[in-house]
Residue frames relative to the residue before (quaternion, step in Angstrom):
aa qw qx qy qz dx dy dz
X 1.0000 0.0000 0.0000 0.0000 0.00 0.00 0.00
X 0.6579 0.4897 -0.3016 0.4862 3.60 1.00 -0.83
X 0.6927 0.3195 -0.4520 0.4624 3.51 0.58 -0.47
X 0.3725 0.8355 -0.2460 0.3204 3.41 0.81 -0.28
X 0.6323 0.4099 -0.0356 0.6564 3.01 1.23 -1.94
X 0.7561 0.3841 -0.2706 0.4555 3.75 0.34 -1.14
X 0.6074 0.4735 -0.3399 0.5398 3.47 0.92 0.13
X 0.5536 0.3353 -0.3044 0.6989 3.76 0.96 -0.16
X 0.6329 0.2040 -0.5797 0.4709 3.99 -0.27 -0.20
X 0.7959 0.2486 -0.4108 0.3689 4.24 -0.03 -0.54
X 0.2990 0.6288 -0.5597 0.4494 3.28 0.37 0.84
X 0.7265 0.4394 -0.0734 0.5233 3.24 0.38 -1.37
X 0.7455 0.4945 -0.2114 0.3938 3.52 0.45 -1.00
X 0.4811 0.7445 -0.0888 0.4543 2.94 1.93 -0.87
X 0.5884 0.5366 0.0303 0.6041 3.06 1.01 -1.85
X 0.8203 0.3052 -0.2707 0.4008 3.75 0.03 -0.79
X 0.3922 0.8522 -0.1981 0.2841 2.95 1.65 -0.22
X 0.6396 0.3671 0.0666 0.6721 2.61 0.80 -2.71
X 0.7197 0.4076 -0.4901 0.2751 3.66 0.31 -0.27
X 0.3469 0.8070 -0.2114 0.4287 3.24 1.96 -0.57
X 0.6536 0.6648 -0.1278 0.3385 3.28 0.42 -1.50
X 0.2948 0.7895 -0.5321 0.0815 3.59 0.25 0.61
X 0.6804 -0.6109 0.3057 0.2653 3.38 -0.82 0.35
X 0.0531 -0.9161 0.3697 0.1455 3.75 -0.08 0.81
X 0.5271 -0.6726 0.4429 0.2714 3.13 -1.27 1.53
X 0.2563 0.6817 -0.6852 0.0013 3.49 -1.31 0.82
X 0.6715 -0.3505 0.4505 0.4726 3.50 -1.79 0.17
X 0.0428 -0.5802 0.8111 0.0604 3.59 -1.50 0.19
X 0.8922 0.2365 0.0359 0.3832 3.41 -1.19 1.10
X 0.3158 -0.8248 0.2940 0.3654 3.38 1.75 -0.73
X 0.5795 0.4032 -0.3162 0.6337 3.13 1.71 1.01
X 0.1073 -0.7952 0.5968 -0.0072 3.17 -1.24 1.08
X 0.2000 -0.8625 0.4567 -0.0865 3.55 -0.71 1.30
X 0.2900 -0.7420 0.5934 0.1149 3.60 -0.43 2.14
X 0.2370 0.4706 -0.8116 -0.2523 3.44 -1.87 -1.07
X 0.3162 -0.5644 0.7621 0.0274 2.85 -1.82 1.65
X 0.0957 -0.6614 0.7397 0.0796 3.54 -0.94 1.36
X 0.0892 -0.7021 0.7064 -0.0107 4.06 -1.28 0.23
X 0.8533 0.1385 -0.2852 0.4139 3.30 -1.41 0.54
X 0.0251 -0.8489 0.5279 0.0067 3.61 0.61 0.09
X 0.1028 -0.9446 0.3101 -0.0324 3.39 0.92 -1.16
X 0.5018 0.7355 -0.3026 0.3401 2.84 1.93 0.11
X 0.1261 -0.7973 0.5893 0.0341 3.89 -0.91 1.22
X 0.6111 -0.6743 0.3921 0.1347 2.68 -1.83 0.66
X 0.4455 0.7471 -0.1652 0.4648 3.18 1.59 0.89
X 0.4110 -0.7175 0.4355 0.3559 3.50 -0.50 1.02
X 0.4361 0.5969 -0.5618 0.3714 3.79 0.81 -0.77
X 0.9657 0.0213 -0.0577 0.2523 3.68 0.58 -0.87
X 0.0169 0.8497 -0.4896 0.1952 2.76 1.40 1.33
X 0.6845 0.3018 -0.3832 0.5418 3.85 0.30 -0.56
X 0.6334 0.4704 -0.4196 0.4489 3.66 0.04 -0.27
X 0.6779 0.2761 -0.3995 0.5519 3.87 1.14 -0.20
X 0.6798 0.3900 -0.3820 0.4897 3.76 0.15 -0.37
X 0.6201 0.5393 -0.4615 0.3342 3.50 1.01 0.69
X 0.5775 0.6024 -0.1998 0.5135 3.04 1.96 -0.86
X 0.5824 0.4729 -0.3051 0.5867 3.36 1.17 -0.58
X 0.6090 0.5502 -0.3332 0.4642 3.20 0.40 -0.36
X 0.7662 0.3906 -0.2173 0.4616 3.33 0.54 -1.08
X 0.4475 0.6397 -0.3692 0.5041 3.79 1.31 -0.41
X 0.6616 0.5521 -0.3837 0.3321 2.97 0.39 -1.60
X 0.7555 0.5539 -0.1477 0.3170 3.59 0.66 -2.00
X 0.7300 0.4351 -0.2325 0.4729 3.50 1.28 -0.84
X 0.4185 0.6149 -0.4285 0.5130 3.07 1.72 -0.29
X 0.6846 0.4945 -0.1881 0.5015 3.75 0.43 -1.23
X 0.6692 0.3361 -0.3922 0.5342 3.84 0.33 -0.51
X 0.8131 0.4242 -0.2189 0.3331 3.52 0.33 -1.20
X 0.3782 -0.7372 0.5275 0.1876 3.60 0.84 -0.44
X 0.2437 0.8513 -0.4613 0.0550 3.86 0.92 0.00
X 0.3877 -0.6254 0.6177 0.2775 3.80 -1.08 1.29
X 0.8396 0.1551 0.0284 0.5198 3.93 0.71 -0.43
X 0.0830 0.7159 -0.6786 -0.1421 3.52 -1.47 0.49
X 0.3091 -0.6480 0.6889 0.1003 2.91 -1.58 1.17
X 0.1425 -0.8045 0.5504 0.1715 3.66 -1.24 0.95
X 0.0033 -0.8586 0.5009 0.1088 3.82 0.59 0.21
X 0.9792 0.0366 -0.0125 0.1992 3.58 -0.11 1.61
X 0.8081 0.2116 0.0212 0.5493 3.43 -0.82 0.42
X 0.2930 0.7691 -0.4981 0.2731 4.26 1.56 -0.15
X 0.8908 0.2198 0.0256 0.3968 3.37 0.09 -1.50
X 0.2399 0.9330 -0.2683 0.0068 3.25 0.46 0.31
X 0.5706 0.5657 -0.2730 0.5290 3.84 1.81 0.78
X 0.4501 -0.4827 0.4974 0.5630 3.60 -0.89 -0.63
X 0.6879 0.2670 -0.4914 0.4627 3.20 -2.00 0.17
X 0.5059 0.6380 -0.5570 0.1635 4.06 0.33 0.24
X 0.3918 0.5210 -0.6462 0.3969 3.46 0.36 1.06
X 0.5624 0.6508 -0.2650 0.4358 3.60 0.91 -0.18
X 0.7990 0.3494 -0.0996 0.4792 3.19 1.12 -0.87
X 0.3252 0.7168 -0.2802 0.5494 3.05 2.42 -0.32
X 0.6250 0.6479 -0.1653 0.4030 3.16 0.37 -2.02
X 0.6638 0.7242 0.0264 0.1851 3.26 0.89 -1.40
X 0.4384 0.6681 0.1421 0.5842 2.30 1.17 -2.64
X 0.7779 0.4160 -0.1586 0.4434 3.42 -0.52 -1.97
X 0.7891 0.4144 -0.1653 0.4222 3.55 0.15 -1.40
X 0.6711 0.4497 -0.3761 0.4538 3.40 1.17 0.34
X 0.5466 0.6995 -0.2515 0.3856 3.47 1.60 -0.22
X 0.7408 0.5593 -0.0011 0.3720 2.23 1.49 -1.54
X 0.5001 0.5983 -0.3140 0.5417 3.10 1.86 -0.62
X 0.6953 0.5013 -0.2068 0.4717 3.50 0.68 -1.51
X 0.1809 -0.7851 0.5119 0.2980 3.72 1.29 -0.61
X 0.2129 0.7772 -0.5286 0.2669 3.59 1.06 1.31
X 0.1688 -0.6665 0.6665 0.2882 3.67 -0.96 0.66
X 0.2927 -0.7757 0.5590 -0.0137 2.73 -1.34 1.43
X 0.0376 -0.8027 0.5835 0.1175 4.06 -1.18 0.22
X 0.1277 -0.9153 0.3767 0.0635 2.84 -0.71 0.60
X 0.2491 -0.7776 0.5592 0.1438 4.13 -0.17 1.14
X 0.3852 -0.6491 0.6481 0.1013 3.81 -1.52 0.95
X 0.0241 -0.8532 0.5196 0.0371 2.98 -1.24 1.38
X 0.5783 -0.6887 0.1397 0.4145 3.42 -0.53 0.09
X 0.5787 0.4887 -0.5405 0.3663 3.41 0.78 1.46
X 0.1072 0.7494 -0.5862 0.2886 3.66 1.55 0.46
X 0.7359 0.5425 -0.3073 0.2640 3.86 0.26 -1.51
X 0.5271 0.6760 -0.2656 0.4411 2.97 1.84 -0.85
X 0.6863 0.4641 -0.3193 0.4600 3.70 1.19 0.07
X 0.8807 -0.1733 0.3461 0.2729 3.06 -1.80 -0.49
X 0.8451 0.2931 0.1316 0.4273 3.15 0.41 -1.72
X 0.2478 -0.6682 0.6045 0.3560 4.01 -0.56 0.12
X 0.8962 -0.3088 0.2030 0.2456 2.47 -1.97 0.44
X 0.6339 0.4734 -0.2057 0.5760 3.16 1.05 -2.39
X 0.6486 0.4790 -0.5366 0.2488 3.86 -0.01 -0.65
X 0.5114 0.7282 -0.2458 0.3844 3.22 1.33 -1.22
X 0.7254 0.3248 -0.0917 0.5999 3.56 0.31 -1.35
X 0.6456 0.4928 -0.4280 0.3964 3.75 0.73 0.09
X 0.5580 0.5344 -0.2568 0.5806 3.59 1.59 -1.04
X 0.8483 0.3655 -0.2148 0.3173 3.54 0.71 -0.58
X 0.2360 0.7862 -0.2951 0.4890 2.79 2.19 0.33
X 0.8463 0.2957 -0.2082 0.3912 3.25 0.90 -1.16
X 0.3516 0.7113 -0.4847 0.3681 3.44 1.50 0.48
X 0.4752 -0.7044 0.4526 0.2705 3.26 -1.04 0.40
X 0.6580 0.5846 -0.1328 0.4557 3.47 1.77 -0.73
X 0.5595 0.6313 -0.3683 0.3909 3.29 1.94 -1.01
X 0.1818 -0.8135 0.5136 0.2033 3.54 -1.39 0.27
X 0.5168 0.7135 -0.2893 0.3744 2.94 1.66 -0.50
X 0.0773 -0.8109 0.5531 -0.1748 3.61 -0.84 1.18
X 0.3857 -0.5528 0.6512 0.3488 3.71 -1.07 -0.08
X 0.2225 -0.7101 0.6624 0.0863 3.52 -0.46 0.95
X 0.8079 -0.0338 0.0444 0.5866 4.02 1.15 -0.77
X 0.3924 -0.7776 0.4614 0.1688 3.29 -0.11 1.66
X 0.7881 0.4801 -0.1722 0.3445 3.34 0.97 -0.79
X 0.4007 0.7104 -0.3665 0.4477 3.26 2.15 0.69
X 0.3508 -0.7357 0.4451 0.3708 3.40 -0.15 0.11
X 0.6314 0.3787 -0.4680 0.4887 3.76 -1.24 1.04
X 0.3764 -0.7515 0.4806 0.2504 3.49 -1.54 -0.63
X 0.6583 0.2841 -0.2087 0.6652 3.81 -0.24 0.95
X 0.3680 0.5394 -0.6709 0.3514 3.90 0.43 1.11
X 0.0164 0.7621 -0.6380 0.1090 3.56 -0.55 1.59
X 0.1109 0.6136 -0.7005 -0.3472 3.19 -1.34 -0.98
X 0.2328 -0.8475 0.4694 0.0851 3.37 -2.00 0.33
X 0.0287 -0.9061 0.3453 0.2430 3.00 0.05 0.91
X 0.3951 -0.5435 0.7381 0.0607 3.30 -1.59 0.44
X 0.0878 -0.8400 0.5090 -0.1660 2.66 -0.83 2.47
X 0.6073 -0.7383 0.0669 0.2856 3.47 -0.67 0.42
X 0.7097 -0.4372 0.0144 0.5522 3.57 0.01 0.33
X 0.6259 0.5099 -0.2690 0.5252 3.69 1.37 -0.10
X 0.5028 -0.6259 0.5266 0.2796 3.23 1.47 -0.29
X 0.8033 0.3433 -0.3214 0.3656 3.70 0.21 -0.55
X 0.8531 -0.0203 -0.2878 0.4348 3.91 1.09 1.17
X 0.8013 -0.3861 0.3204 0.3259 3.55 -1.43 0.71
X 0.1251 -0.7888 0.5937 0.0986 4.07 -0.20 0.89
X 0.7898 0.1133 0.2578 0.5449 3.12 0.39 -1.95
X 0.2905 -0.7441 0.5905 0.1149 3.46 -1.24 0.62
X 0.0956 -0.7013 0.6998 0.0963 4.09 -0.90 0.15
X 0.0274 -0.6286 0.7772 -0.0087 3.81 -1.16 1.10
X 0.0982 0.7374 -0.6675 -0.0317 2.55 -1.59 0.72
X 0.4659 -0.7547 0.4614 -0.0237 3.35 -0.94 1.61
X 0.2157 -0.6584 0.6968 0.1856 3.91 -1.08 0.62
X 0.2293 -0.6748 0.7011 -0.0218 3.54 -0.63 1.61
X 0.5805 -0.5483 0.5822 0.1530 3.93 0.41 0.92
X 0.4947 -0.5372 0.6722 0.1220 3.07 -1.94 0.61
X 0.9077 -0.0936 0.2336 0.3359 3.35 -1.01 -1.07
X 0.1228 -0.7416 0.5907 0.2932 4.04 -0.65 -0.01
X 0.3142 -0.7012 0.5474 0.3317 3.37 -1.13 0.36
X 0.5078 0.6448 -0.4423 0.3616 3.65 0.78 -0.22
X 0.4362 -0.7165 0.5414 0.0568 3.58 -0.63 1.46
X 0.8243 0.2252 -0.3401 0.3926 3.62 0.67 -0.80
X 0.3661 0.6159 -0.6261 0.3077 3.37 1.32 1.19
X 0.4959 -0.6271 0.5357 0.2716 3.69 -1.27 0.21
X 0.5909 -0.6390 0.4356 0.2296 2.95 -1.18 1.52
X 0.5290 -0.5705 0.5755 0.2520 3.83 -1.73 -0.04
X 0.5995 -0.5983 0.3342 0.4135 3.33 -0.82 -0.45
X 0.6679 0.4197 -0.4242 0.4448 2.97 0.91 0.19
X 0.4873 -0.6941 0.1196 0.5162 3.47 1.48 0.19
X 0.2324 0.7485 -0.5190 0.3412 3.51 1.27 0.23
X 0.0959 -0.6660 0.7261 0.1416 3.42 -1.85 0.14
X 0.2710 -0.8255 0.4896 0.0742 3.09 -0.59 1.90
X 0.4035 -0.5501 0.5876 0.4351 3.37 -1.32 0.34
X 0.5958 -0.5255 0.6033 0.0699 3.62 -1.85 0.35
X 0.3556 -0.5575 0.6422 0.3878 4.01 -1.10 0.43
X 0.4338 -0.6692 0.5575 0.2306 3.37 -1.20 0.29
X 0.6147 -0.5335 0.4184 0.4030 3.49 -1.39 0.39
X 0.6296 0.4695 -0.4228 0.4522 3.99 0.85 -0.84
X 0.7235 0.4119 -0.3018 0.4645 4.03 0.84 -0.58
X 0.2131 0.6242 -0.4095 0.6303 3.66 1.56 0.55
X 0.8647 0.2724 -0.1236 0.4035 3.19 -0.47 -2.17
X 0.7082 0.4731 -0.3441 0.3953 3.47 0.62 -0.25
X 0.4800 0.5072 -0.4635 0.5455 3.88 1.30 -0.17
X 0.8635 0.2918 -0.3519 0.2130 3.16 -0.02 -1.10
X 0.4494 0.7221 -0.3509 0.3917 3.28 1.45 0.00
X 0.6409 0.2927 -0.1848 0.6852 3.77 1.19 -1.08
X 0.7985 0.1498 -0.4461 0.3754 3.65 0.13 0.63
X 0.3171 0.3160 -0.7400 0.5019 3.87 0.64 1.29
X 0.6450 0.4766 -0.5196 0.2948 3.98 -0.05 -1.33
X 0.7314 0.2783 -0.3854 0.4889 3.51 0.48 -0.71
X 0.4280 0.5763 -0.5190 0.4641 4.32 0.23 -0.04
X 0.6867 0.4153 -0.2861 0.5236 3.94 0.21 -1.31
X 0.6487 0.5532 -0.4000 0.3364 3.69 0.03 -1.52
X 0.8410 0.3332 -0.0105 0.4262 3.61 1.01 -1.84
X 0.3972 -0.7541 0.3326 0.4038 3.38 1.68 -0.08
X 0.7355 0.2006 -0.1798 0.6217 3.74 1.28 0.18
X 0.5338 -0.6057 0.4478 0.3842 3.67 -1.11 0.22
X 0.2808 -0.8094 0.4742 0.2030 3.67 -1.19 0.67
X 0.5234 -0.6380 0.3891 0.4094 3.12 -1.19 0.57
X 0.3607 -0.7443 0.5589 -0.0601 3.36 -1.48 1.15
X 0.0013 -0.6815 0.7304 0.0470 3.63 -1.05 0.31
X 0.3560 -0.7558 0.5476 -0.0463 3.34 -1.31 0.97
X 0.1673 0.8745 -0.4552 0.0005 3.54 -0.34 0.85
X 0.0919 -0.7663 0.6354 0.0223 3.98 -1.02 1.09
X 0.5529 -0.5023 0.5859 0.3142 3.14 -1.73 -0.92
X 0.7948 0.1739 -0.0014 0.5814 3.75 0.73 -0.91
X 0.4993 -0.7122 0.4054 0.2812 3.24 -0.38 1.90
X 0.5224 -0.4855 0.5969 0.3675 3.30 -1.71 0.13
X 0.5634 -0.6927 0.3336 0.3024 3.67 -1.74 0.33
X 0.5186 0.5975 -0.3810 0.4785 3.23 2.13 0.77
X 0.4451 0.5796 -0.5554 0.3968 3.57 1.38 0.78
X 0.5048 0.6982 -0.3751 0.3420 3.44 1.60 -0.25
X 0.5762 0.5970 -0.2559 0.4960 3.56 1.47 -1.28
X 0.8349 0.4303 -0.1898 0.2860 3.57 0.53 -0.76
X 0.6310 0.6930 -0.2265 0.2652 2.94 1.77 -1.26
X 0.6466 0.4495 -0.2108 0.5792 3.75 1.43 -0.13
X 0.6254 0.5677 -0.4520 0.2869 3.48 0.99 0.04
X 0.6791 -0.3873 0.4596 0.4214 3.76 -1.53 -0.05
X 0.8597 0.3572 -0.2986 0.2100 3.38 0.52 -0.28
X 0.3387 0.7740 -0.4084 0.3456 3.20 1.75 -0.10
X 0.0397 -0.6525 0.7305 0.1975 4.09 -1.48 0.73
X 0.7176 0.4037 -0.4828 0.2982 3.12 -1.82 0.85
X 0.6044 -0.7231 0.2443 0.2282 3.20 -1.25 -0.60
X 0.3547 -0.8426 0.4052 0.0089 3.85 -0.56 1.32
X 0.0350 0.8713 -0.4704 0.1358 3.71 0.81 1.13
X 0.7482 0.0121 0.0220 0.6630 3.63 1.20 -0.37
X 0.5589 -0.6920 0.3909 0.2366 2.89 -1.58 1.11
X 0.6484 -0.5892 0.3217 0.3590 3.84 -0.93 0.76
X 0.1355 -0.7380 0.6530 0.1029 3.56 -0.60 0.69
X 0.1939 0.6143 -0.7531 0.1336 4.27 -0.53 1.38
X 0.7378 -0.3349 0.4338 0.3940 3.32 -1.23 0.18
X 0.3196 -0.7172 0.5878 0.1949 3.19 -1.30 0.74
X 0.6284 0.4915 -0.4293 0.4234 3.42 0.77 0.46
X 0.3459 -0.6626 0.6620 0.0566 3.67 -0.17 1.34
X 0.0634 0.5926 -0.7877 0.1562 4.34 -0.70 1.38
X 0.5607 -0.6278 0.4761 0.2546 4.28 0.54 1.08
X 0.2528 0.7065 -0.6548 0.0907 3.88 -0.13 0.74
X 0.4855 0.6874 -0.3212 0.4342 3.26 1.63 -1.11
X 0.6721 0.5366 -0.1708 0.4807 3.35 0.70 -1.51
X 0.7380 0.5550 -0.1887 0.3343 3.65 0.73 -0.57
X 0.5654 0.6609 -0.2605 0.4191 2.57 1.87 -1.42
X 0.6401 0.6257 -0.1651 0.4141 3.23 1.34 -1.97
X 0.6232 0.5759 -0.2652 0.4578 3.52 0.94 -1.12
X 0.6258 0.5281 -0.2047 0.5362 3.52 1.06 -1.19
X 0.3621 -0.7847 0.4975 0.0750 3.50 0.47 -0.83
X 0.6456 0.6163 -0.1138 0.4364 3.22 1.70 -0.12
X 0.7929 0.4229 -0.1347 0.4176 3.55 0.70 -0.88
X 0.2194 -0.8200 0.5157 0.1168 3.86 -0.11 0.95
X 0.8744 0.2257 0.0086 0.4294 2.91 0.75 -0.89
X 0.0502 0.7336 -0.6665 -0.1231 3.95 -0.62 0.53
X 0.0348 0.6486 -0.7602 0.0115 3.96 -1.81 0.60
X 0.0414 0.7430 -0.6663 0.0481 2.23 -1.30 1.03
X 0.3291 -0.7381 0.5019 0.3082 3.94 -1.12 -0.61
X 0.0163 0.9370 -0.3264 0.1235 3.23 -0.38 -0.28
X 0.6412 0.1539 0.1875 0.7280 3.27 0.83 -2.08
X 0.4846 -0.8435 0.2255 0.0535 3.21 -0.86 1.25
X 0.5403 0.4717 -0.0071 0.6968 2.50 2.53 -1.44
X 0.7676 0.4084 -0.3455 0.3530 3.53 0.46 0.51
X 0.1719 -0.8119 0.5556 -0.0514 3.98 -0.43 0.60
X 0.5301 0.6736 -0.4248 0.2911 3.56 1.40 -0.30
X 0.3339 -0.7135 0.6074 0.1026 3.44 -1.02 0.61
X 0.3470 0.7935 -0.5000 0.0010 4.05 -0.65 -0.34
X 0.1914 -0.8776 0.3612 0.2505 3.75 -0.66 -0.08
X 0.3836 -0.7195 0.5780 0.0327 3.61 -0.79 1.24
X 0.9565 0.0352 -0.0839 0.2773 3.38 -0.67 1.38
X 0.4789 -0.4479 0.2818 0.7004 3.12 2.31 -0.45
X 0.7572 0.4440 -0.2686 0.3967 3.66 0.78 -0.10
X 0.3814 -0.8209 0.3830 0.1844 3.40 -0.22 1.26
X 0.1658 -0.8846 0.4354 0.0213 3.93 -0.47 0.86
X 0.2738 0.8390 -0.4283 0.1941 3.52 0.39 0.79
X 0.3622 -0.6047 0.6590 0.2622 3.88 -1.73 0.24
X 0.6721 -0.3279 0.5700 0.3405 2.77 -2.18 0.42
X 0.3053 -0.5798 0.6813 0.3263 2.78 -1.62 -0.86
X 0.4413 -0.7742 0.3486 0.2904 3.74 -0.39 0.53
X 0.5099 -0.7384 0.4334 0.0827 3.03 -1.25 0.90
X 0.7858 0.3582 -0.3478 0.3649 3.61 0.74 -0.69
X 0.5771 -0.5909 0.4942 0.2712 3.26 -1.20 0.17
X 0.4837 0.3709 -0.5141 0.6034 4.20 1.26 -0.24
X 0.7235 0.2319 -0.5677 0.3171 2.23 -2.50 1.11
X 0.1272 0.8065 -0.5642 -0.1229 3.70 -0.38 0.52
X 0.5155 0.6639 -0.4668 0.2749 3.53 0.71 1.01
X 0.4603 0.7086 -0.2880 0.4506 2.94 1.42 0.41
X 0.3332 -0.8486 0.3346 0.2387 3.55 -0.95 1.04
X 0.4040 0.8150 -0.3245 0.2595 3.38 1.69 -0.70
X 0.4094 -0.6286 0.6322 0.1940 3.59 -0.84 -0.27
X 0.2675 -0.7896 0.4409 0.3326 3.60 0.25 0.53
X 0.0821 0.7732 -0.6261 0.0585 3.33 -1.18 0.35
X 0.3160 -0.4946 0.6815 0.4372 3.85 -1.62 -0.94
X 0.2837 -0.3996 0.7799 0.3894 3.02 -1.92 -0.42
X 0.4566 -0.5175 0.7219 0.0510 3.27 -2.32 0.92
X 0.2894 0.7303 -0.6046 -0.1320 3.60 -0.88 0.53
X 0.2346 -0.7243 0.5980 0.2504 3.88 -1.10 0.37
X 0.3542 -0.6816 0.6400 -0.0193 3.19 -1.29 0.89
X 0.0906 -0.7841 0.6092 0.0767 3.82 -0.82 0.48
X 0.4787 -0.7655 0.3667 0.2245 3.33 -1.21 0.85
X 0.7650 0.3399 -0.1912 0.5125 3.01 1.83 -0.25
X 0.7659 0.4090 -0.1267 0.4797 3.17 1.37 0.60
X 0.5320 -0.5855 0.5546 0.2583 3.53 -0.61 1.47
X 0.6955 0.5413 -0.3059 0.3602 3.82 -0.16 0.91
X 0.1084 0.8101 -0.5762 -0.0042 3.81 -0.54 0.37
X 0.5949 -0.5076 0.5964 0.1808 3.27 -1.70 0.84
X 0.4246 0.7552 -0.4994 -0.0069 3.61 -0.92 -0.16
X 0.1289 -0.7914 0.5975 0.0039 3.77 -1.09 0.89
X 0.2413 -0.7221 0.5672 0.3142 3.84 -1.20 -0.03
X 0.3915 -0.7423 0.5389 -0.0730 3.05 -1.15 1.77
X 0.2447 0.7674 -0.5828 0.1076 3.33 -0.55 1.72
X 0.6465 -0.4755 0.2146 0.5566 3.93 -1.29 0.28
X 0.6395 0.3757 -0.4634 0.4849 4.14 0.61 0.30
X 0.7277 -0.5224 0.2421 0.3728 3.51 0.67 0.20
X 0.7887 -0.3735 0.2703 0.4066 3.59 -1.85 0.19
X 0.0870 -0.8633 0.4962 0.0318 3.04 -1.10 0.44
X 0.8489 -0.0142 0.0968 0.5194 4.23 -0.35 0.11
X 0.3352 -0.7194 0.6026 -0.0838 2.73 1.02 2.75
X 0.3897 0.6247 -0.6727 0.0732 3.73 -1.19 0.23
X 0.2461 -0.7461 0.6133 0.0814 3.93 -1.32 1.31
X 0.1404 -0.7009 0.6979 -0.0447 3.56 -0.85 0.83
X 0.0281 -0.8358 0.5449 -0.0615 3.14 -0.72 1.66
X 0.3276 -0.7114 0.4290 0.4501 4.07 0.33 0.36
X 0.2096 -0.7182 0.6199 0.2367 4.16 -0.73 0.75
């Protein structure tokens, strides 16, 4: 009976292990290499069955050209009933590619089956997922950060945050967007909690690291940029972030850390620019539903160095690369 038992506890012990096991981000080479896919868009529905086994399709390929140490998904992925199915999916393509994956909520997730937390629970059990509550008591789901260590493994280069930009507000005497929607807003506790894990990480390393930031629903300082001379790529419709401004932007600066923010969101837009020393830019979208749309699907590509405040990035589709642009922190 006793071996018995001790054979069932390593069974088990076994098992928590491998379920344990997640994959760890490091430089390779002293360069490390995202693709942020966004709008996926992908339903559970014959109307658009070829429009999803195109999108998958296209992943597949940029996966293959690009070689990626990481995908980030930032939104809008699932977006019907039956979307554990398309989860399932999702997952089972990572998993082939043996790609750690993360994943940001956007505000048509609700449009499914499942909540959020179910979501990140099923993907919990992926070996590839990174995405986690980092503080249960933050409001939203999947407020992480990640780090990304160096090619020995034995310290912290670069950080990745990633944020639940929320769905909708119900409050009426907020003010609509442009597209007439009323977005919901990061909150002040998911504020207080960045800036908390990026002094913890500042002390740990004796200086602040460079960071990149990923959501779903721009901030209201893609609004400042989106008309200027200096923006590369493309702007077909006007940004829709929340009109309520709760200062993350302001934090970021304060922190001293974050070069970069991407997100997705707005379908027709890919522009990228930077506001204050901090560089502000979208994906480019990925699914293939909706044919009113002018874009070309694709990802954005970003590189990341291990010894340098600075990153490379372009948008990667099946006709090719597109708006080379480097952002170096002065």
């Amino acid at each position: 009976m006793k071996r018995i038992r001790l054979l069932a506890a390593l069974i088990v012990l076994l098992s928590l292990n491998a379920f344990s096991a997640k994959p760890v981000l490091k430089f390779k080479n002293h360069q490390f290499r995202i693709v942020q896919f966004t709008d996926v868009h992908w339903f559970n529905d014959a109307r658009f069955e070829k429009d999803d086994d195109s999108t998958f399709i296209l992943m597949r390929k940029i996966i293959e050209i690009e070689h990626p140490d990481m995908v980030v998904f930032t939104g809008d992925i699932i977006v019907s009933a039956g979307a554990k199915v398309g989860w399932v999916k999702l997952e089972n393509l990572m998993s082939e590619y043996k790609i750690p994956f993360a994943v940001t909520f956007g505000n048509h997730e609700p449009d499914g089956d499942i909540s959020n937390q179910q979501i990140l629970s099923l993907l919990e059990k992926s070996s590839y997922n990174l995405t986690y509550n980092a503080d249960k008591l933050v409001t939203g789901v999947g407020n992480c950060s990640l780090p990304i260590l160096s090619e020995n493994r034995k310290a912290t280069r670069w950080l990745i945050y990633l944020f639940d930009s929320h769905a909708y507000s119900k409050d009426k005497s907020i003010k609509v967007s442009a597209d007439g929607a009323r977005y919901d807003w990061i909150r002040h506790d998911q504020i207080e909690w960045y800036r908390k894990q990026s002094a913890s990480y500042a002390k740990k390393n004796g200086k602040s690291l460079p960071a990149l930031a990923f959501f779903h629903i721009p901030l209201p300082e893609f609004r400042e940029i989106e008309n200027g001379k200096g923006i590369i790529g493309n702007h077909f419709e006007a940004s829709c972030p929340p009109t309520l401004n709760t200062g993350l932007f302001a934090s970021f600066k304060e922190m001293n850390d974050v070069l970069g923010v991407f997100c997705g969101h707005d379908h027709n837009n890919d522009f990228l620019g930077t506001l204050d020393n901090i560089c502000l830019g979208y994906g480019r979208k990925t699914g293939y539903a909706f044919k009113n749309e002018v874009l070309e699907r694709g990802a954005r590509i970003i590189d990341i160095y291990e010894d340098n405040a600075k990153f490379d990035t372009y948008i990667r589709t099946l006709s090719g690369q597109y708006f080379n642009y480097t952002f170096e922190r002065k």
